[in-house]
ZATORVEX-844729 format. One record per atom (N, C-alpha, C, O, CB): x, y, z. Coordinates in steps of 0.05 Angstrom, whole numbers, padded with zeros to 5 digits, always signed. Glycine has a CB too. Example, Ala and Ser with C-alpha at 12.3 -4.5 7.8 and 13.67 -1.06 7.14 Angstrom:
BEGIN
+00264-00114+00156 +00246-00090+00156 +00264-00066+00156 +00285-00066+00169 +00226-00089+00181 +00257-00045+00142 +00273-00021+00143 +00258+00001+00157 +00268+00023+00161 +00282-00012+00114 
END
This chain:
BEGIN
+01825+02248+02234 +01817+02240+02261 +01814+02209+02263 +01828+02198+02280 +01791+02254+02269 +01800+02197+02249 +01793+02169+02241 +01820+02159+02241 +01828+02138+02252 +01776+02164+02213 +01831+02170+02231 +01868+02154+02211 +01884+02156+02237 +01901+02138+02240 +01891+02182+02177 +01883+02175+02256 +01894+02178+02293 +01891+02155+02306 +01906+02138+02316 +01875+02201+02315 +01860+02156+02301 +01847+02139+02330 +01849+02115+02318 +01851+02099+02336 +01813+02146+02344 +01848+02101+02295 +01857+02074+02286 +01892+02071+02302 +01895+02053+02319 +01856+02075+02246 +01910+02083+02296 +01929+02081+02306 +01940+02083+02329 +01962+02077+02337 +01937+02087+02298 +01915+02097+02343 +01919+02090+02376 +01917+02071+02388 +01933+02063+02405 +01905+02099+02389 +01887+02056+02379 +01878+02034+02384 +01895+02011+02376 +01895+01991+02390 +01855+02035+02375 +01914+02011+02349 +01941+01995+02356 +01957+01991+02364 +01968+01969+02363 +01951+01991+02352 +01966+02016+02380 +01980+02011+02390 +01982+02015+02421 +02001+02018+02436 +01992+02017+02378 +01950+02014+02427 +01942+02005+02457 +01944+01967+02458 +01946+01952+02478 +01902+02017+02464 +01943+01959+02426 +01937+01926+02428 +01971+01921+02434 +01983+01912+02453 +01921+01909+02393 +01979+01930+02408 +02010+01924+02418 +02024+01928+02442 +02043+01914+02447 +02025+01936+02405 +02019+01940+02454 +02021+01939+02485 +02014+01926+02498 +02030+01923+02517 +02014+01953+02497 +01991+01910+02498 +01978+01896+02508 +01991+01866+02499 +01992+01849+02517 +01952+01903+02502 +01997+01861+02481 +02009+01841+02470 +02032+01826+02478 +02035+01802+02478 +02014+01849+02451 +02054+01848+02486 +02067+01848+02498 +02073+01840+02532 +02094+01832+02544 +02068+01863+02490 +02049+01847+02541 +02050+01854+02568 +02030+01827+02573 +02023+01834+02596 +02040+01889+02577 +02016+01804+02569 +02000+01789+02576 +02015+01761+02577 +02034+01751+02564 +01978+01793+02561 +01996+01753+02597 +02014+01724+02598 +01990+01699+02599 +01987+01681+02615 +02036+01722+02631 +01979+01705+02581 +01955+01689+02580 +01949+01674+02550 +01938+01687+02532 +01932+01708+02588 +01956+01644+02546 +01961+01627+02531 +01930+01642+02500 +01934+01645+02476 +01959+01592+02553 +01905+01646+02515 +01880+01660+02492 +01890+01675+02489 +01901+01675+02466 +01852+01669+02495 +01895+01698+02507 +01899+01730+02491 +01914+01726+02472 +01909+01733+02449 +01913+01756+02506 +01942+01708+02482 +01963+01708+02463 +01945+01704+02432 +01953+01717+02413 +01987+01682+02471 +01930+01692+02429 +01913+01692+02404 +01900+01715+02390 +01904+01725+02368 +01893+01676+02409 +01884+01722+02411 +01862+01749+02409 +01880+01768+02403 +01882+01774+02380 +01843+01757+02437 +01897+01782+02422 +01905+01802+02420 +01924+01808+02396 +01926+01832+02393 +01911+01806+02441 +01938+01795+02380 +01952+01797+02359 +01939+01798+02332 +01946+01807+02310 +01969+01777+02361 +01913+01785+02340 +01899+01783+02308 +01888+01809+02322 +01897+01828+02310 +01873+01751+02294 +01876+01816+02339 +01869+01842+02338 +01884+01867+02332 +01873+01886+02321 +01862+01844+02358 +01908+01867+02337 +01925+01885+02320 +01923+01892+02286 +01931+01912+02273 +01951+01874+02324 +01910+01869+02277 +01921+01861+02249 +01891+01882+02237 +01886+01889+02214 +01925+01817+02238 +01874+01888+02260 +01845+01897+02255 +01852+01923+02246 +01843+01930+02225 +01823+01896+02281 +01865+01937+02258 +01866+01968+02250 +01883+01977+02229 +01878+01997+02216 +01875+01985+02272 +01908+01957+02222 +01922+01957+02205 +01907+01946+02169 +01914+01951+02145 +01943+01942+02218 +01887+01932+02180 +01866+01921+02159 +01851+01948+02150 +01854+01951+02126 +01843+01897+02172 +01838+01964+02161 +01822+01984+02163 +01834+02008+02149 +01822+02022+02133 +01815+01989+02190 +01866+02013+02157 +01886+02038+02144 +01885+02016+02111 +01877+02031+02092 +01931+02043+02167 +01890+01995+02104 +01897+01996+02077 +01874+01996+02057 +01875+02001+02033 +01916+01975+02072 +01846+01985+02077 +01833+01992+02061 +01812+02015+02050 +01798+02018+02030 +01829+01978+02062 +01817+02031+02077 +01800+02059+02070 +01827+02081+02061 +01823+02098+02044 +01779+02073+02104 +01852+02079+02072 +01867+02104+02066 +01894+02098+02049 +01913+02113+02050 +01874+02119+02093 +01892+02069+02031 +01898+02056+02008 +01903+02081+01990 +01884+02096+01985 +01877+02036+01998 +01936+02087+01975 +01934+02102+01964 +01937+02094+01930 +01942+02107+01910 +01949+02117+01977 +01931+02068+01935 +01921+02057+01895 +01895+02044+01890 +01875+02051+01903 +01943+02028+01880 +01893+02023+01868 +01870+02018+01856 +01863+02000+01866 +01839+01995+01864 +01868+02017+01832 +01877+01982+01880 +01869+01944+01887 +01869+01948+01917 +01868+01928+01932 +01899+01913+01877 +01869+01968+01926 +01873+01968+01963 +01860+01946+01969 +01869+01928+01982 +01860+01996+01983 +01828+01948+01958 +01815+01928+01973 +01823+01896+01972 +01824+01879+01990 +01790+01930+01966 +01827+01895+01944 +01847+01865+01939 +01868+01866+01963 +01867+01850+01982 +01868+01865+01905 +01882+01879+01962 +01907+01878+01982 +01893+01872+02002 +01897+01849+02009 +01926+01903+01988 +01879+01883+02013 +01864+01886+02044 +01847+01866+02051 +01837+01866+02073 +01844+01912+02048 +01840+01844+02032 +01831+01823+02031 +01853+01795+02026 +01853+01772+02034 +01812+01828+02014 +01867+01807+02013 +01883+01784+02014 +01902+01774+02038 +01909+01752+02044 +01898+01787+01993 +01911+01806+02053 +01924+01804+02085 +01908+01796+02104 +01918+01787+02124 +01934+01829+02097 +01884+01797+02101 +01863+01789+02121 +01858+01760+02110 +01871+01747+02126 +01833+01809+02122 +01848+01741+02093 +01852+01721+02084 +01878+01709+02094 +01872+01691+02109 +01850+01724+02061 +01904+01711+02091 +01927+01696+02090 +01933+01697+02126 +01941+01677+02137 +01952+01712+02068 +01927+01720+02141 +01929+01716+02172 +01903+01701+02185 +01903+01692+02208 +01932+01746+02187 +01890+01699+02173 +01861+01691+02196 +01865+01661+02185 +01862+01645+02203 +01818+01709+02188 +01873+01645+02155 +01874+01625+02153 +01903+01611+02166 +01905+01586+02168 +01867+01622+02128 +01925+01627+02175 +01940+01619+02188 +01940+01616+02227 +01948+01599+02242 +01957+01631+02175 +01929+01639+02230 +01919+01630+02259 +01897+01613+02270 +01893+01610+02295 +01915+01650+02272 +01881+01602+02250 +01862+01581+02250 +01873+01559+02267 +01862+01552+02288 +01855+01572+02223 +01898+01547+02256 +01917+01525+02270 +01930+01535+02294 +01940+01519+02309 +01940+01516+02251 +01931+01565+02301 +01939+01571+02328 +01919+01571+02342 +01924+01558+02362 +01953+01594+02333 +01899+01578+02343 +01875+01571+02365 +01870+01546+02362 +01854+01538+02379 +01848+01587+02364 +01878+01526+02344 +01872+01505+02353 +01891+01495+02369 +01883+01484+02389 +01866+01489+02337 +01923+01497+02367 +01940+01488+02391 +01939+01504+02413 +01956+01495+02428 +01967+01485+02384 +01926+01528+02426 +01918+01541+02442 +01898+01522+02459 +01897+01516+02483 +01908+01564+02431 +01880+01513+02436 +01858+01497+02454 +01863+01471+02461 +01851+01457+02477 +01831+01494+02442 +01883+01467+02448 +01884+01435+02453 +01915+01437+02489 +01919+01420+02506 +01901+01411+02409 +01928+01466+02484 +01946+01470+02511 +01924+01473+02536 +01928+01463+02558 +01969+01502+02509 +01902+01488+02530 +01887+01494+02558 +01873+01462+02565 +01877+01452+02587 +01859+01521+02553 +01859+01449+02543 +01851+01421+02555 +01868+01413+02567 +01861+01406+02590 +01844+01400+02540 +01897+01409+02562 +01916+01387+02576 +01918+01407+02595 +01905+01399+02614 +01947+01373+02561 +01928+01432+02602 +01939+01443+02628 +01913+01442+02648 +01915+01434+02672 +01952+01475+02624 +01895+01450+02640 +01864+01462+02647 +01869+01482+02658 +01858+01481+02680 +01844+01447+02666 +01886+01512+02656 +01891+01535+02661 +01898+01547+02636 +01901+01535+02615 +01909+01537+02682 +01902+01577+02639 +01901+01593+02620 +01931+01614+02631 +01939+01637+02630 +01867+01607+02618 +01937+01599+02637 +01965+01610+02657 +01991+01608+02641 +02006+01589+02646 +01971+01589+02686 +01999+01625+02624 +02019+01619+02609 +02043+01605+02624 +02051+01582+02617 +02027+01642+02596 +02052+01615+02639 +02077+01610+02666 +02071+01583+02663 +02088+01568+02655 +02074+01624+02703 +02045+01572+02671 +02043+01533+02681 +02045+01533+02649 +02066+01523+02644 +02005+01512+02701 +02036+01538+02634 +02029+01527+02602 +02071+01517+02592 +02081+01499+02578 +02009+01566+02574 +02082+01543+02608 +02112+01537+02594 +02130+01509+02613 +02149+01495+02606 +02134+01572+02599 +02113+01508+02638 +02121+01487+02658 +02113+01466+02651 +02120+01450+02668 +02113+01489+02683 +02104+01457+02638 +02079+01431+02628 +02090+01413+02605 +02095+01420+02582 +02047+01446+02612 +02095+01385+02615 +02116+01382+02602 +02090+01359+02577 +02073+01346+02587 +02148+01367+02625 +02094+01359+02550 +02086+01346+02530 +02094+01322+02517 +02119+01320+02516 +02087+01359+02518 +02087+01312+02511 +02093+01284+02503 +02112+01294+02468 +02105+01317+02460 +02056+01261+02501 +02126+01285+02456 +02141+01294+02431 +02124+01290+02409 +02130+01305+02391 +02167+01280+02426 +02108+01277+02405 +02094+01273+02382 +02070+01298+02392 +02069+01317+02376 +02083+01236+02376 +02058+01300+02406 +02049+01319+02420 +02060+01350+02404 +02054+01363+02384 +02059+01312+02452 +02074+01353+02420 +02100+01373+02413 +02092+01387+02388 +02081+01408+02379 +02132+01356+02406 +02104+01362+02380 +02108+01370+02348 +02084+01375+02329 +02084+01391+02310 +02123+01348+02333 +02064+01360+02335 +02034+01380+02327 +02032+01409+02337 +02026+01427+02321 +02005+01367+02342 +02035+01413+02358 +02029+01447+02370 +02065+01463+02353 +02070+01486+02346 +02029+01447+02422 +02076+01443+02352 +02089+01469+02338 +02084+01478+02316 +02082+01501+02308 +02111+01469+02335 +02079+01445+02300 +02065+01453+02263 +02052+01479+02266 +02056+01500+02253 +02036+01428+02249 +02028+01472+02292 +02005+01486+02287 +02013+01514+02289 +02005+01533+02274 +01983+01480+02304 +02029+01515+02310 +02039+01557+02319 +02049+01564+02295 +02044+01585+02282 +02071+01568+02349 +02068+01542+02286 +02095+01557+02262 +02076+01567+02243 +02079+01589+02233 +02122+01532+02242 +02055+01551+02238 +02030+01563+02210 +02025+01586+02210 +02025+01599+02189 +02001+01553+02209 +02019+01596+02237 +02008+01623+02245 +02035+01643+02248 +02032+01667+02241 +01988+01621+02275 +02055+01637+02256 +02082+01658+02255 +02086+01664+02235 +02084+01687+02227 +02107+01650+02263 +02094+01640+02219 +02102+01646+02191 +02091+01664+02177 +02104+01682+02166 +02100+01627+02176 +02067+01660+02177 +02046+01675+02159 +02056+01708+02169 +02053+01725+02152 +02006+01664+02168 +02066+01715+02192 +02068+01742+02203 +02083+01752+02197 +02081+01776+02191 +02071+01746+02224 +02119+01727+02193 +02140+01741+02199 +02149+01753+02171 +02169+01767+02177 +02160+01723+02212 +02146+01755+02150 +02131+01723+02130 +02155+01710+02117 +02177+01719+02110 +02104+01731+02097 +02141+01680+02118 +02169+01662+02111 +02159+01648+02085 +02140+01633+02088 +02178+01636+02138 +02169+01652+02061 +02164+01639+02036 +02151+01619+02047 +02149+01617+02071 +02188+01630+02017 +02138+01599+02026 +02115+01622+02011 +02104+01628+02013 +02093+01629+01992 +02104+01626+01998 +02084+01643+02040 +02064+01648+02056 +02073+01678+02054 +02064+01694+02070 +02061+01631+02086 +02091+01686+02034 +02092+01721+02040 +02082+01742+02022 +02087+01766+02020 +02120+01730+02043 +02064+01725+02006 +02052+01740+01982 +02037+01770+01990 +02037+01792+01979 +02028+01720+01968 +02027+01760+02012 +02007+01787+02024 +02027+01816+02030 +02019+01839+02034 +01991+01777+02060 +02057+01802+02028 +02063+01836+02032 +02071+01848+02018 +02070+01872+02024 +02078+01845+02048 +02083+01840+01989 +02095+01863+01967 +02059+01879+01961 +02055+01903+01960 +02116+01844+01928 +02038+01857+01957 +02016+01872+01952 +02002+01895+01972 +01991+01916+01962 +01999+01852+01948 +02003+01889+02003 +01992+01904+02014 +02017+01922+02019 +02007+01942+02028 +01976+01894+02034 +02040+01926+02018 +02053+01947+02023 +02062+01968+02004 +02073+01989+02009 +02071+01939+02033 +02052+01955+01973 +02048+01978+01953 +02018+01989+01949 +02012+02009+01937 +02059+01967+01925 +02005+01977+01959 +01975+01996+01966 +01974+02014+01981 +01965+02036+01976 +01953+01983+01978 +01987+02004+02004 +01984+02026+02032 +01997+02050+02022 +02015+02058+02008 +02001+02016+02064 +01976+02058+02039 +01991+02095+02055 +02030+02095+02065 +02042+02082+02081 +01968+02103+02099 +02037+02113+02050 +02064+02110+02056 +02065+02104+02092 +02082+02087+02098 +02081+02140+02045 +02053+02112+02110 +02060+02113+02136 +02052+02084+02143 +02064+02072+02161 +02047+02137+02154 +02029+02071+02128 +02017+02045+02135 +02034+02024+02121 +02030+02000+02124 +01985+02043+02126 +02056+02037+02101 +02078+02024+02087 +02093+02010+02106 +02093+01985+02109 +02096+02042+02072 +02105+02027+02120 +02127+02027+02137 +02112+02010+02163 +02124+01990+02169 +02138+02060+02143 +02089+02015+02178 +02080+02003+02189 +02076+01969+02194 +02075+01956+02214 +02068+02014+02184 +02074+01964+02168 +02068+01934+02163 +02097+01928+02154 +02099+01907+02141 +02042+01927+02137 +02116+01938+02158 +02142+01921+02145 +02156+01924+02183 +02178+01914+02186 +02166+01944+02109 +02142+01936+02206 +02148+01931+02237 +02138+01910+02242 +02148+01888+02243 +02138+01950+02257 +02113+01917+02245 +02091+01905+02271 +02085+01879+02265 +02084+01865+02285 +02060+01921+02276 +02077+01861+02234 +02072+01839+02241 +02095+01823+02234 +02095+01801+02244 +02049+01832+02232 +02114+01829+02219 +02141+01807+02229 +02145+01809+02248 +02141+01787+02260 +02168+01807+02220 +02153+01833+02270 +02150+01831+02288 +02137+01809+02319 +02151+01795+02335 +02146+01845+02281 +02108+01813+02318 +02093+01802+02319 +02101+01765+02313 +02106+01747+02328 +02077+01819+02305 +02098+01766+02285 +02115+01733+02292 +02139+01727+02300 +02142+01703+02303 +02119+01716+02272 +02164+01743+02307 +02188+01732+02314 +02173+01724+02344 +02173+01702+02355 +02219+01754+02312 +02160+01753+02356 +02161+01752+02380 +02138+01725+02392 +02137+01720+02416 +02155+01782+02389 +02127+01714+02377 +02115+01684+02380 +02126+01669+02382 +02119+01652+02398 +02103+01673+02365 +02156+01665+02362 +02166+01647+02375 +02177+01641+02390 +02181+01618+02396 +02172+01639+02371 +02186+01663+02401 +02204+01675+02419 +02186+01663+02447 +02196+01648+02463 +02209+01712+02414 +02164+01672+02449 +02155+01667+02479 +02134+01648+02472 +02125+01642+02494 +02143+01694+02497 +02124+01638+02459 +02114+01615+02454 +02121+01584+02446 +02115+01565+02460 +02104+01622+02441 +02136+01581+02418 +02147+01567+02399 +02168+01557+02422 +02164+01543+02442 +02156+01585+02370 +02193+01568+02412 +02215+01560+02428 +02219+01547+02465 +02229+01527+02476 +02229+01585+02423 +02204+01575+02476 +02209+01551+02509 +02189+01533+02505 +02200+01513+02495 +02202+01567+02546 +02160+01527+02507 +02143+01515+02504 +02151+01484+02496 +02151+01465+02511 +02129+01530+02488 +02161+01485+02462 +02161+01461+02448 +02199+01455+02446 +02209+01449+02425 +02141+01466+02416 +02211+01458+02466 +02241+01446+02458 +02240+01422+02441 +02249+01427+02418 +02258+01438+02483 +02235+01403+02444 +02244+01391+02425 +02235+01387+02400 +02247+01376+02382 +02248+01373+02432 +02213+01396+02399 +02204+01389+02369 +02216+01417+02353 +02213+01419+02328 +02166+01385+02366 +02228+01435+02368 +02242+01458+02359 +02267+01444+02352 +02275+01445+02329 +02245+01483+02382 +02280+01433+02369 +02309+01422+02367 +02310+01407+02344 +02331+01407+02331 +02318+01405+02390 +02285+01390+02336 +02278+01368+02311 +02272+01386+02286 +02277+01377+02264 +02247+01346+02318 +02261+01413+02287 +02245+01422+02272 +02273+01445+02256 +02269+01458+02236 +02216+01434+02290 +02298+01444+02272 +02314+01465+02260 +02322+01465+02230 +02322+01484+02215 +02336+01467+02275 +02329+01444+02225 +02336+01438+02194 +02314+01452+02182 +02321+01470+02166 +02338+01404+02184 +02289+01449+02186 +02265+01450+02165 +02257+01492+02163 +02247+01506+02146 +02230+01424+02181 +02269+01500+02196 +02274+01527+02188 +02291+01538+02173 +02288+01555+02155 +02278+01538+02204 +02314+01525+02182 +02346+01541+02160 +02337+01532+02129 +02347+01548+02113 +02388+01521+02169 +02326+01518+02120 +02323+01517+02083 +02304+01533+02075 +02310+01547+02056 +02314+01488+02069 +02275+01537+02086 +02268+01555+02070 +02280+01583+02080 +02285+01601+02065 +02238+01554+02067 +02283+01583+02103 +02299+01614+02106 +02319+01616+02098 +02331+01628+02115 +02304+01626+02129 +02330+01612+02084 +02358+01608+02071 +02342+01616+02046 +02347+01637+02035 +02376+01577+02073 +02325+01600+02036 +02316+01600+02009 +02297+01630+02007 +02285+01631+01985 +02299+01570+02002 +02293+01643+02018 +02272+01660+02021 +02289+01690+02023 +02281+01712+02016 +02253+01651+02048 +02312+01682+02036 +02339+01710+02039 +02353+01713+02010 +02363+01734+02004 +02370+01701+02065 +02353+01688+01992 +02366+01691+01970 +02342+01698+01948 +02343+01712+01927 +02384+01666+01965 +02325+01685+01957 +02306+01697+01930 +02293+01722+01929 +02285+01732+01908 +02282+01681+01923 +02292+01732+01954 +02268+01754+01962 +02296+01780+01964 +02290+01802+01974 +02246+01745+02002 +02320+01776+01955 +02334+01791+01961 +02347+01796+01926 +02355+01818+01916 +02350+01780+01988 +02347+01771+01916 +02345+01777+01881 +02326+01791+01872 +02331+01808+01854 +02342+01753+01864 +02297+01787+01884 +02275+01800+01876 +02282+01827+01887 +02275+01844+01870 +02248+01787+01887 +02294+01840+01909 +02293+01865+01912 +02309+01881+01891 +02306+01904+01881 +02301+01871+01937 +02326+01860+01886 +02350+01881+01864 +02334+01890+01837 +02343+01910+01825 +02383+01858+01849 +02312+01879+01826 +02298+01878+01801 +02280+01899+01803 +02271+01910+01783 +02284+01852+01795 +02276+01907+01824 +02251+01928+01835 +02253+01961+01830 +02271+01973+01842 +02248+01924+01870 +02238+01974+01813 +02245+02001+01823 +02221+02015+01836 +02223+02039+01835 +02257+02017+01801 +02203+02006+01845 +02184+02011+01873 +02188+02006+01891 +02190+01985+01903 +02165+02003+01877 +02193+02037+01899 +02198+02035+01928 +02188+02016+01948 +02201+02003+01964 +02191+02057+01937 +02168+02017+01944 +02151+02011+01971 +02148+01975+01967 +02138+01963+01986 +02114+02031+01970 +02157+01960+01943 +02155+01937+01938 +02200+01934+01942 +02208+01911+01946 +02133+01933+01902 +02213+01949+01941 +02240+01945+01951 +02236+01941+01990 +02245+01921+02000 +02262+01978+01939 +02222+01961+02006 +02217+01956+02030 +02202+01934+02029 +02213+01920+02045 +02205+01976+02043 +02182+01921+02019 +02167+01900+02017 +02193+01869+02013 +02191+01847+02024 +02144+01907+01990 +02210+01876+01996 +02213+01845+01996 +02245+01851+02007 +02260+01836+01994 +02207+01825+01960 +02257+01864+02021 +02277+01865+02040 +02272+01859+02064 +02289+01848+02078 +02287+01884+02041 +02243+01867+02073 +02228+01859+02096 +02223+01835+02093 +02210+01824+02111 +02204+01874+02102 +02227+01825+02080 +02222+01784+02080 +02247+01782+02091 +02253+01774+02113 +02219+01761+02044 +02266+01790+02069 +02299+01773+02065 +02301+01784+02097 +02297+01765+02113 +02331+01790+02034 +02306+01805+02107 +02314+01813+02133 +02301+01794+02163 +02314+01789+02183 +02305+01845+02133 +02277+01788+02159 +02259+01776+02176 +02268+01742+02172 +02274+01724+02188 +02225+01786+02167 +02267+01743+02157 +02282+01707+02150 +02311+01701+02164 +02317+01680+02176 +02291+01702+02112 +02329+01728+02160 +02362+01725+02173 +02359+01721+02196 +02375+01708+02210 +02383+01750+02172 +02328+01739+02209 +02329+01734+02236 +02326+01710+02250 +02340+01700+02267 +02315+01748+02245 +02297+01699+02234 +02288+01676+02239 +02317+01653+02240 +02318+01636+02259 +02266+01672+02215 +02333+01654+02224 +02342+01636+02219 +02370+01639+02266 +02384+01625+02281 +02357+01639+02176 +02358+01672+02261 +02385+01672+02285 +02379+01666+02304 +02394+01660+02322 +02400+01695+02295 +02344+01664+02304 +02326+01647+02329 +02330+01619+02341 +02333+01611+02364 +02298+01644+02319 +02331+01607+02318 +02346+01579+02318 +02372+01570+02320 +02379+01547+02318 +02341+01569+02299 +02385+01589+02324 +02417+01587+02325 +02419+01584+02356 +02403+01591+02373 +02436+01616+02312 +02446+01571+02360 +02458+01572+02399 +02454+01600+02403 +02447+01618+02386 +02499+01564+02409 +02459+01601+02428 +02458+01622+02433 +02478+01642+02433 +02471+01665+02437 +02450+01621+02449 +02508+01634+02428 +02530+01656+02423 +02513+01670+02401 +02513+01694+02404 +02563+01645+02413 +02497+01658+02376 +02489+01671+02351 +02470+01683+02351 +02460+01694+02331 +02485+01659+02333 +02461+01684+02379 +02435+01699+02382 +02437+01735+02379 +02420+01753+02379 +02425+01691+02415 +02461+01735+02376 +02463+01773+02372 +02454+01776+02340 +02444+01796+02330 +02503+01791+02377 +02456+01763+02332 +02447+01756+02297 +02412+01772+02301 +02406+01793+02289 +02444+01708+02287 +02396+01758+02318 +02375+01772+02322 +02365+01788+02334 +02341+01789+02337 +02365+01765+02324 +02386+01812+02350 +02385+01822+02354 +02388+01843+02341 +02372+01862+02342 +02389+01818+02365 +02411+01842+02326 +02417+01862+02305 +02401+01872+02286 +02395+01895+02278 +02435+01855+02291 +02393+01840+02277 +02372+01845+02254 +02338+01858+02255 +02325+01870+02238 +02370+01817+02242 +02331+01848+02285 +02307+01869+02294 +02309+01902+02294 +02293+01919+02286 +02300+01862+02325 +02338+01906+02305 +02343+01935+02308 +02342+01943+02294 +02331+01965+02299 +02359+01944+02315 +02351+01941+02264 +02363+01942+02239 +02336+01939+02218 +02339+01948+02195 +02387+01918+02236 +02310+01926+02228 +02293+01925+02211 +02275+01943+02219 +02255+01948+02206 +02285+01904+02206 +02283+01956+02246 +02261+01979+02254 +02274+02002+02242 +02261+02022+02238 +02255+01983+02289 +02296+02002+02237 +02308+02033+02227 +02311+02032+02197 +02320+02052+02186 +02339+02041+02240 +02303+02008+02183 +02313+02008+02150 +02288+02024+02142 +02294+02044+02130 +02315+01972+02131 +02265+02023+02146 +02237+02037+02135 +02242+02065+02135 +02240+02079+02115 +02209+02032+02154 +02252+02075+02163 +02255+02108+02158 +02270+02113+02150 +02272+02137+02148 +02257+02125+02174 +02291+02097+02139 +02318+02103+02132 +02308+02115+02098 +02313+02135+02085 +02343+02071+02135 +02290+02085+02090 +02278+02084+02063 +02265+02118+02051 +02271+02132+02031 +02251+02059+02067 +02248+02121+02071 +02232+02135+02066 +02242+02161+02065 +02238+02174+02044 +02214+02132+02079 +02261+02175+02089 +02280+02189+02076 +02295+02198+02054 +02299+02221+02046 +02290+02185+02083 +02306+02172+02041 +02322+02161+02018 +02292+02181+01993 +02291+02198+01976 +02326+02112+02018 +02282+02172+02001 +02254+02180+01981 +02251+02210+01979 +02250+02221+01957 +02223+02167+01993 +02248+02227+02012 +02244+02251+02014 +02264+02262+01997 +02257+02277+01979 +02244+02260+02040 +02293+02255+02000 +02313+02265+01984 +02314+02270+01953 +02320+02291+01941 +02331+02250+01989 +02305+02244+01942 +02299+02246+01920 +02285+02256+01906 +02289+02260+01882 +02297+02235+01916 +02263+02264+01921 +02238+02276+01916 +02244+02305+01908 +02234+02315+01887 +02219+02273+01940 +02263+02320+01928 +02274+02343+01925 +02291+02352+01913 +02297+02376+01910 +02279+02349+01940 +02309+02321+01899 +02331+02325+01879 +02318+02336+01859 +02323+02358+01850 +02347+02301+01871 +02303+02321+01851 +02285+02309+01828 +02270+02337+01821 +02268+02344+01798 +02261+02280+01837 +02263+02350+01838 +02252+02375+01833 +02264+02405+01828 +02254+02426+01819 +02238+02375+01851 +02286+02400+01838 +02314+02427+01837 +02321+02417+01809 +02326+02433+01790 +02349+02424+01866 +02320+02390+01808 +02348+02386+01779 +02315+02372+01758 +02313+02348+01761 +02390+02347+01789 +02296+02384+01741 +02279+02374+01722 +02286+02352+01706 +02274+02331+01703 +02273+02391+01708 +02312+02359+01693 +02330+02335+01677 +02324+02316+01671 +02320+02305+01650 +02348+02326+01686 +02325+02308+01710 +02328+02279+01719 +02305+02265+01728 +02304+02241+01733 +02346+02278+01739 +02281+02286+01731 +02255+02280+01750 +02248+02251+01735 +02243+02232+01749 +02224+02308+01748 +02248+02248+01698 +02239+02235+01688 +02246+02207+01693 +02233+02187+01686 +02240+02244+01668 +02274+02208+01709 +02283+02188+01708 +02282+02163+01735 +02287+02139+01736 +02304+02196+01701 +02272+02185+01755 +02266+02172+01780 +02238+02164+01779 +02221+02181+01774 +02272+02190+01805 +02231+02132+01783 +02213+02113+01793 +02194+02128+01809 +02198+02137+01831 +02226+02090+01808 +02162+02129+01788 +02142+02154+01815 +02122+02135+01821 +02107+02119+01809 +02121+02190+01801 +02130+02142+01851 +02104+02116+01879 +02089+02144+01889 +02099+02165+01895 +02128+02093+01922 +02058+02135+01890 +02048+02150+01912 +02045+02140+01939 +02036+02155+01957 +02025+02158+01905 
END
């Protein structure tokens, strides 16, 4: 019942997230998402370090949106409204700019996750509950593309336009390493963990592209909502091979 109504309540936020146009919420309401997803890994954690995990994801997001409520507060002083619409009309000085973007990118990154700020997820996604597995490899990359998307990018053009080089290298660098690291893996739930980097990075990088290349991120969102069930499937199967044919049980990699 508890394990329901945690996941209702997320995804009343995520809705909400979506649907607001208000420069704070945009703050509030996303770290509030991260509340119930905090709560599944550390009460219905199905290993020994949950709580490590569950501390270390809560640590690595609250010290990265620290710098987004501060460029939050420093957009409402200059606009003196809370009106996202005027906040995207409002034009900034470039040195300006480019502080509020430092400051947002700190807090995206940390979401989408972009080397090296992505430690928190091979750990918390081999703790979790298989369903809270899959969960956390959606909602908070998610969650950061979609920051920059309606924040990052219209908001700060040019310090975006200045800032592209410094996206394409580590995302570049983060698709090749996090994607060597998947090949080495035979945990499951740490193979969904660090493909969900490499995949979230391709996107990132298609965010910043013109826009003919913008289907790049489209693909790759679609494609990262269907790789988890795809995974987990892959697993059910095995699970059932593994048990018709004994043989072999010994030989397949065991995740709870």
């Amino acid at each position: 019942k508890e394990y329901i109504t945690a996941s209702l309540i997320r995804e009343f936020l995520m809705i909400a997230v979506f649907r607001m146009l208000d420069p704070l919420l945009f703050y509030v309401l996303p770290e509030s998402v991260l509340i119930p997803m905090l709560v599944k890994l550390g009460v219905w954690g199905s290993r020994q370090r949950k709580i490590k995990a569950a501390y270390q994801f809560f640590l690595y997001t609250l010290l990265g949106s620290v710098f987004m409520l501060l460029a939050i507060l420093l957009i409402l002083f200059q606009t003196g409204t809370a009106d996202l619409q005027i906040s995207l009309t409002t034009e900034f000085s470039e040195r300006r700019q480019i502080f509020l973007w430092i400051a947002s990118f700190a807090a995206f990154a940390v979401k989408v996750p972009m080397v090296p700020v992505h430690i928190w997820l091979p750990e918390a996604h081999v703790e979790a509950p298989t369903a809270g597995s899959v969960i956390l490899a959606g909602i908070p990359s998610k969650l950061g593309t979609h920051g920059f998307l309606r924040f990052s990018i219209p908001m700060f053009p040019e310090a975006t336009l200045c800032s592209t080089p410094f996206i394409y290298t580590p995302s570049a660098i983060a698709i090749i390493y996090t994607s060597l690291t998947t090949s080495r893996q035979i945990d499951l739930k740490k193979i969904i963990a660090y493909s969900s980097v490499a995949h979230m990075n391709l996107v990132t990088i298609g965010m910043f592209t013109s826009r003919q290349q913008k289907m790049t991120l489209m693909n790759g969102i679609l494609s990262r909502g269907l790789s988890p069930p795809a995974y987990q499937s892959k697993r059910l199967r095995v699970s059932v091979s593994s048990s018709s044919f004994p043989s072999f049980a010994s030989r397949e990699p065991h995740n709870t």
